[in-house]
N, C-alpha and C positions, 0 to 999 in steps of 0.2 A: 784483201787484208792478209799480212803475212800468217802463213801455217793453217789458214782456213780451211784451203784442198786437205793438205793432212789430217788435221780435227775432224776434217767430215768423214773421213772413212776408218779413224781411230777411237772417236769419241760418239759419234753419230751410227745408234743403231737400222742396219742397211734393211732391205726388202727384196733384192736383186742380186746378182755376183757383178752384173756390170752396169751399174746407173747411169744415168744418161752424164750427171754431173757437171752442169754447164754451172761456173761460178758465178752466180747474180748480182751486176752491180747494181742495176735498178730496171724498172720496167716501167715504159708509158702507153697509154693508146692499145693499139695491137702487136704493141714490141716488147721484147724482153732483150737487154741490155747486158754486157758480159763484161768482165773483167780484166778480157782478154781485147777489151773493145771493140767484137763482134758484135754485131745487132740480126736477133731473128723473129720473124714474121711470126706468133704467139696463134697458130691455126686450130686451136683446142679449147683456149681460152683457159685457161689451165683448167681443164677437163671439165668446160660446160662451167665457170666459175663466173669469170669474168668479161658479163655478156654485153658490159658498155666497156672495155676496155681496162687498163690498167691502170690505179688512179684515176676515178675520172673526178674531175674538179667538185659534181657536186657532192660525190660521196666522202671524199677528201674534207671539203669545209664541213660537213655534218659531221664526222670522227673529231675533228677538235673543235668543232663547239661544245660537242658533250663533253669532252675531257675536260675542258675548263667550268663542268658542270662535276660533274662527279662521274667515277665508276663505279664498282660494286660495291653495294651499300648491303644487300643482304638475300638471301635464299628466293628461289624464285615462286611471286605467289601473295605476297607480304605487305610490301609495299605499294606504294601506287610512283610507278615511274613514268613519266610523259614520253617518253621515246617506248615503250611497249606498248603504253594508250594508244598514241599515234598509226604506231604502225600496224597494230591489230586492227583498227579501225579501217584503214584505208584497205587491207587487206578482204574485210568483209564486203566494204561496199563495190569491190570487184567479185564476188564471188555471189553464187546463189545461195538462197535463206537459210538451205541448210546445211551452207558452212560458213557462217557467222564470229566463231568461236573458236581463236588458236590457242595452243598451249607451244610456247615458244624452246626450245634445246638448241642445240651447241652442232648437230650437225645431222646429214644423212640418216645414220644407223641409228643414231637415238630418236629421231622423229619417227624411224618403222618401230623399234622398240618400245617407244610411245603405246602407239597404230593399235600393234599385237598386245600389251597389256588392256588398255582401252577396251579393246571388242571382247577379250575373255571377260573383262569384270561387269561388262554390260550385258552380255547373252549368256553368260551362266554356261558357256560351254568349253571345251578345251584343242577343237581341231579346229585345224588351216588347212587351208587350201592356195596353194602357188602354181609356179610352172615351169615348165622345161626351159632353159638357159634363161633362167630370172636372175636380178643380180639385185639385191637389198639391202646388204652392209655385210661389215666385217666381226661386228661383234654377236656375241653369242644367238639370241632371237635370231637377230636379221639374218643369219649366217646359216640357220635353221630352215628357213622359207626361200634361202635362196637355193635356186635348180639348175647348179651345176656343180658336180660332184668334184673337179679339182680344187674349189676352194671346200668343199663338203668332210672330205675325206679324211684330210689329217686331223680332225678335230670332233669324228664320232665318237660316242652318242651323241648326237644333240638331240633337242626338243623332238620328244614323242607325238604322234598323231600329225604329222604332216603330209599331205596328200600332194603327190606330185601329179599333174596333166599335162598335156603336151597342148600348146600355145596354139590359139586360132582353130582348134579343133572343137568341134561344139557338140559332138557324139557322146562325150568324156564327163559334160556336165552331170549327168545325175550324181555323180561322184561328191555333189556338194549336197551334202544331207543335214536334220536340225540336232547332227550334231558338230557341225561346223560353225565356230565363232568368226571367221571371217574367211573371206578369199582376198589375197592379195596379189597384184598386178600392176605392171608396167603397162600404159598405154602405148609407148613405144618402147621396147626392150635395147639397152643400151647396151651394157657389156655384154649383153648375149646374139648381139651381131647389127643392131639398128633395125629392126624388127616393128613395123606397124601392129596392132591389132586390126583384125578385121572388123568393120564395122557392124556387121549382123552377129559375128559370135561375141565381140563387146556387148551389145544390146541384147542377148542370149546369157550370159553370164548376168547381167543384170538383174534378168530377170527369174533367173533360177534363184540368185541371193531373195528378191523379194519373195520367192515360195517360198523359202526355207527358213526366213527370217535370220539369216548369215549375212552379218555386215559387209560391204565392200569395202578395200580398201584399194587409192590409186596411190603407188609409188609413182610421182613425178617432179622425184628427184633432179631428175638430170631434163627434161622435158618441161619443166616449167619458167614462167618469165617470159615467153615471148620464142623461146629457142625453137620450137615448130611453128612460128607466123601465129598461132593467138598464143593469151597470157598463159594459159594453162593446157595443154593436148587435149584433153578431156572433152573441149569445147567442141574440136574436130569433127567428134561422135554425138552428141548429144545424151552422152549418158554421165551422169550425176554419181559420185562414189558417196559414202557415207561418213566416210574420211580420209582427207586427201595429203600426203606427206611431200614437205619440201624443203628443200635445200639447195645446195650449191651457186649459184646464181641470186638469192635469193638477200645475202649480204652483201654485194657490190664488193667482193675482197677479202670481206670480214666472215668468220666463222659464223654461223648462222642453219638454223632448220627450227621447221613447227611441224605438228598434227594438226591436220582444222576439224573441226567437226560439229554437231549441233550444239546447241548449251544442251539440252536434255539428253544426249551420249555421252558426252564429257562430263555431266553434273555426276557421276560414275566416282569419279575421280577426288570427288570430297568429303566422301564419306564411308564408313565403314571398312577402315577407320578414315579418320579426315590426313592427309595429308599423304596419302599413299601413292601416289608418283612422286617424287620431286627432284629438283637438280640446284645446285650450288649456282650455276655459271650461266646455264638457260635464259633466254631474253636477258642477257648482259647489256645495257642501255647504249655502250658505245654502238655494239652489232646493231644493233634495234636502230638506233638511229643512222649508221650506216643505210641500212636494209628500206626505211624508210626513204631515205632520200633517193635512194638506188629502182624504190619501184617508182615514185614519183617524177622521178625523169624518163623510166621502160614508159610510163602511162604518156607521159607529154609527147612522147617521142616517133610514134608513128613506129615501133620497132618491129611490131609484127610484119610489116610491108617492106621491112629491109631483109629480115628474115628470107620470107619470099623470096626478094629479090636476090639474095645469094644460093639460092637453090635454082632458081633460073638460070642463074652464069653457068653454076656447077654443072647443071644438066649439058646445060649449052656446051662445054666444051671437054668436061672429061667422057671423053669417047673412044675408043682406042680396043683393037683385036681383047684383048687380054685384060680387059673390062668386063665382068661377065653382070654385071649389075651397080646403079649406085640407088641404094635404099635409103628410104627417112622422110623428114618431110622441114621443111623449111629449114633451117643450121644444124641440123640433127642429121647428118647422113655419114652413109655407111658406103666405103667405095670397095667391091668385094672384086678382088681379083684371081687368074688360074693360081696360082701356088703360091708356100709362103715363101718360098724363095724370091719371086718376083716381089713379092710384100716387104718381105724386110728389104731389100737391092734398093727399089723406090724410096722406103722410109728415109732409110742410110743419103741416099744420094741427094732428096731434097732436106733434113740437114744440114749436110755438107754444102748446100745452098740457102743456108738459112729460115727452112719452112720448118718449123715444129707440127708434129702430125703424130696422131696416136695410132699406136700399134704394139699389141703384146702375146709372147704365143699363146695366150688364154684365147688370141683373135687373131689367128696367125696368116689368114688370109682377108683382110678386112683392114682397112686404113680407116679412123675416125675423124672426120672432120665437123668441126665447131667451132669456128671462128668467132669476135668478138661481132655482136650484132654493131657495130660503129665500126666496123671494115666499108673502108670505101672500096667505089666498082673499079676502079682502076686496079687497085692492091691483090683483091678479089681474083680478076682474070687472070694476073700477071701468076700470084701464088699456083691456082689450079690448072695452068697451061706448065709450069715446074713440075708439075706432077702429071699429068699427061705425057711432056716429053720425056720424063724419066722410065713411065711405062713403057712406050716405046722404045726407049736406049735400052731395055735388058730383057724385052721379049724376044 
């Protein structure tokens, strides 16, 4: 559209000096489409979003069925809307008994800001507990809990009583005491490098929270829907959080996040006084029935086992001197290389070949890959062998 490019860096508040600013004509499948009539390989899914793809047909016809239904009719909580019923429902009957019970928001940070009011007004107490390169939003809480000080730093004070550990280390626990309302964690740490938990100190943290009577909370934001081969990471482990947050993925496109947690944690939440969380725009029925339709096809879909299988390829073929690791576990992987120079050279070059591939000096050695789980294997190999070869052209 004319004057578009100019509007966006004269009228459109930036984040960057130099944004990537690919002008979007449309996006399908695993493509994002330009203006310039470039077409490139969407390897992110725009950051763990969109894990059937761009538009995909069912979540598309669920968006204007509801529009021709109505949209926002009033505060979230109120009303009884069948696209929240829905999708809360189906939500439960995938999860275990004691996370029955969503309270639905608009994104990420508001579903850990949820998380974190939640466990204070339930345990009566005032410290958290997080961890070394945790990453759980932008806004004030979650920005609080998160354990990395370059997003930390320009924006102290924040929230008092936050204890920070160092990740997979289970020495460090006693550190969670009854006067801790919650511990919060990534089962696998995303911005902070693609980072698994270990399985015995997941199950050690568990189990400190049950002595202490400190609620857990799982950020599995960016880890849930299918993006580690099961629905949720958590699964992985066999260890059960007390309430589990998500987002991104979780709308098929559409803005979307929940808190889940028991009815009897959350029953917290209606009283004293009645109506002390609330949000405007929370479980929004279009999102809701997006979101709906969007797990309804991850369930039919066999997606866990595509998952897999693109971590298979992955393995199979990025291999190369100057590979020093690829971390994660099913579309969730982290390809860590010697320097960031070789990092950004590769980024740059498979672009320039139309791979979209995440990388930011907050991860200056470390390429993120997340593809849409509806990448076929052909797409798959061809993308991750552009990246292979590109290591090797500038090692």
């Amino acid at each position: 559209m004319p004057g578009s490019r100019e509007d966006f860096f004269r009228y459109v508040a930036q984040t960057s000096e130099q944004p990537m600013a690919l002008e979007v004509e449309r996006a399908e499948g695993c493509y994002i489409y330009t203006t310039d009539g470039k077409r490139y390989v969407d390897l992110i899914s725009g950051i763990a979003v969109s894990s059937l793809g761009h538009r995909h047909p069912a979540v598309v016809k669920a968006v204007r069925e509801q529009l021709d239904r109505h949209m926002h009719v009033m505060v979230y909580g109120e009303f009884i809307q069948k696209p929240q019923s829905d999708l809360a429902a189906l939500l439960a009957a995938n999860l275990p008994d004691t996370l029955s019970q969503a309270y639905f928001v608009n994104s990420g940070t508001e579903a850990v800001e949820g998380a974190l009011k939640l466990a204070k007004k339930r345990t009566g107490r005032s410290g958290f507990v997080s961890f070394t390169n945790s990453y759980h939003g932008d806004s004030h809480g979650s920005l609080s809990v998160t354990g990395r000080d370059i997003y930390r730093d320009p924006y102290k004070p924040l929230l008092p009583n936050v204890t920070f550990l160092e990740f997979n280390n289970a020495g460090l626990l006693s550190q969670i005491t009854r006067k801790t309302a919650a511990v919060i964690l990534e089962p696998i740490q995303g911005e902070g490098g693609i980072i698994p938990a270990e399985n015995r100190w997941l199950q050690a943290v568990r189990k400190r929270c049950d002595e202490t009577g400190a609620l857990l909370i799982f950020d599995e934001i960016q880890s849930g829907f299918f993006r580690t081969g099961r629905l949720f990471a958590f699964e992985h482990y066999g260890v059960l959080p007390d309430i589990l947050c998500l987002a991104k993925a979780m709308g098929g496109g559409m803005p979307m996040g929940a808190f889940v947690s028991s009815p009897e944690i959350l029953s917290v939440l209606k009283k004293d006084p009645p109506l002390n969380h609330v949000t405007t725009f929370g479980g929004h029925p279009v999102c809701c029935a997006a979101a709906h339709a969007n797990l309804k096809t991850l369930l039919a879909g066999n997606y866990g086992l595509k998952a897999e299988k693109i971590e298979s390829i992955a393995r199979e073929i990025l291999q190369a001197d100057k590979i020093l690791e690829l971390r994660g576990k099913g579309a969730m992987l982290g390809l860590q290389l010697e320097s960031s120079q070789l990092t950004e050279q590769v980024v740059e070059h498979c672009f320039q070949h139309g791979l979209i591939l995440g990388w930011t000096l907050h991860s200056n050695t470390l390429i993120r890959i997340a593809p849409p789980l509806i990448i076929g294997e052909d797409l798959a190999r061809k993308s991750f062998q552009t990246i292979r070869d590109a290591v090797i052209r500038f090692s």
